[in-house]
N, C-alpha and C positions, 0 to 999 in steps of 0.2 A: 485387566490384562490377563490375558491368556499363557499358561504354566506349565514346559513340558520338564519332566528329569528324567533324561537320558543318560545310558550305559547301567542300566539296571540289571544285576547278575542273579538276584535270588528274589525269594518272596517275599521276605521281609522286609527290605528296602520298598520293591515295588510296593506293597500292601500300606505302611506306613507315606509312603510320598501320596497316595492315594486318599489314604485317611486324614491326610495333611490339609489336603485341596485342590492336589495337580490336576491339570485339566488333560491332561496328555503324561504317557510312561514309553519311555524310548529303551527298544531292546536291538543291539548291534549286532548284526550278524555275518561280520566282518574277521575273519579267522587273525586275523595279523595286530590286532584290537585286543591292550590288555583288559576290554567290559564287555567280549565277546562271549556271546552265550548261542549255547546249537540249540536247534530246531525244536526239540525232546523236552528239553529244560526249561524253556521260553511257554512251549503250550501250554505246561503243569502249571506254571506261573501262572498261565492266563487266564485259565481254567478256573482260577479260586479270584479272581479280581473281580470288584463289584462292579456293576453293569454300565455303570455312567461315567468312565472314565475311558479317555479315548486308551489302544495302545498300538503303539508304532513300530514298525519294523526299519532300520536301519541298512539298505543294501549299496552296496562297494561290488562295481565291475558286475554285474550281472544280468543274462538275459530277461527279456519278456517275460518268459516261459518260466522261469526260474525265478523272478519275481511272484508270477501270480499263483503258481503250484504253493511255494511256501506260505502268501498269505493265506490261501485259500486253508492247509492244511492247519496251521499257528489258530486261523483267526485272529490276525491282527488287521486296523481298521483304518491303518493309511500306512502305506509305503514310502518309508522317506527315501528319495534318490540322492544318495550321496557321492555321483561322480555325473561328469561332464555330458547330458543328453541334449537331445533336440525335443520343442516341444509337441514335433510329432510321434515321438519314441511316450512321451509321457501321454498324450491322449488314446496309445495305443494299447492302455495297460486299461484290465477290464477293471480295476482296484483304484480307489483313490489316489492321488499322489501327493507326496510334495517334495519337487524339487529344492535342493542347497546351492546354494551359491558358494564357491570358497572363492571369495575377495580378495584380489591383488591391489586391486584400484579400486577408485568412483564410479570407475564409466561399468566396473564388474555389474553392480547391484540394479543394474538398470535390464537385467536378461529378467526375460518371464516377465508377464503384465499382472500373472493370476497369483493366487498366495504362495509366498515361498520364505524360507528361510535363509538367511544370511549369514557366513560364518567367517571367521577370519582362515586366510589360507595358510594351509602346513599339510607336509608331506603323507601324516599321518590318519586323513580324516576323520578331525577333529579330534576334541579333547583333551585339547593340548594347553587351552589357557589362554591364546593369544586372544590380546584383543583388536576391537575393530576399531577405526579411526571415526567417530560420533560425527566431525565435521561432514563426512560422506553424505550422513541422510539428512543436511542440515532445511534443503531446500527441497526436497521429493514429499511425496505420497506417502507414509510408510504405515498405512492401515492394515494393507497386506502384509506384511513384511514380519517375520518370526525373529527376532535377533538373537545370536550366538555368539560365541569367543570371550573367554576371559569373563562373565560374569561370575558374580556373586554377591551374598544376603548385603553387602556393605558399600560397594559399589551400584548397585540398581539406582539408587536417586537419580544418577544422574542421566540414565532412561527421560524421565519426567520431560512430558513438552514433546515429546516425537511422536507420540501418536500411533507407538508397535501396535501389532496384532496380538504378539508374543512376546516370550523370550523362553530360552531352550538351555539348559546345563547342566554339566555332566561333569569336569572336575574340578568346577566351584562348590561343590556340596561333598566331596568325599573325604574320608579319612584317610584312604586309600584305595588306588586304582584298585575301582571294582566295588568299593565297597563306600557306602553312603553314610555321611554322619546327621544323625534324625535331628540334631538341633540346627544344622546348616542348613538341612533340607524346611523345616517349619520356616526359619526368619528366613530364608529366599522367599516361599512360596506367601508368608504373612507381607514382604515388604514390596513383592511385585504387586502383589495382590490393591497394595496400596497405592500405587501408581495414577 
């Protein structure tokens, strides 16, 4: 199973989650966001990360243009769309994507045919904790499908059997917003791993 941790604020989180085994490091760039990190900060980060790990930009309300300036300049290597698009707004981005879903219902997780991420809905886009209701993906697809909300190292088991593509987490593994604990981050990344 495929491994992102996300709201990564400095390099030594990211570096460590890295060295860990994540397959993916998610950076928010969502000002309203206590894991929010600017543009400046995020490059320097990225700049020193080893080559084989994806890294991802987190965008909240923003244009095309706005979208693809920043990856372009970051060099980060997928755009995650964290608000309400069309999936013609996403093939319009010259930049990878992947859209989020924030989940009210069952019938939510059924938008976008292509990979995407699933996350429980709350006001704050994401990283709030909540979780998602398992029964949702009891009977779908879910190969594509990134899963989010309320995970972590001690709850993943019960993942097993659904057949994610992922899973994604951000204030399952902190100490505090913002700041990542390296033994949450190992046994998350050791027990998805095991899935």
């Amino acid at each position: 199973m495929h491994v992102k941790i996300c709201g990564l604020t400095n390099y030594d989180d990211a570096m460590y989650a890295a060295e860990a085994g994540a397959d993916a490091l998610g950076f928010v760039f969502y000002k309203n966001s206590p894991r929010y990190i600017d543009f400046e900060s995020c490059s320097k980060i990225i700049e020193k990360l080893p080559p084989f790990v994806t890294k991802v930009g987190l965008f909240v309300e923003s244009t095309k243009e706005q979208i693809e300036q920043s990856s372009r300049v970051i060099k980060i290597d997928i755009a995650q769309i964290h608000f309400d698009v069309t999936s013609n707004f996403l093939d319009s981005i010259e930049f990878k994507t992947l859209p989020v879903i924030r989940a009210k219902s069952a019938k939510d997780i059924e938008k976008f045919t292509n990979y995407k991420l699933v996350d429980a809905y709350c006001e704050s886009y994401g990283g709030s904790g909540k979780r998602l209701n398992l029964r949702w993906f009891k009977d779908i697809d879910c190969s594509k499908i990134t899963i989010a909300g309320g995970l972590k190292p001690e709850n993943l088991e019960q993942l097993r059997g659904f057949n994610f593509y992922g899973v994604d987490v951000s204030s399952g593994v902190e100490e505090f917003k913002g700041k990542k604990s390296f033994k949450k981050v190992k046994d998350f990344i050791d027990n998805a791993k095991s899935i």
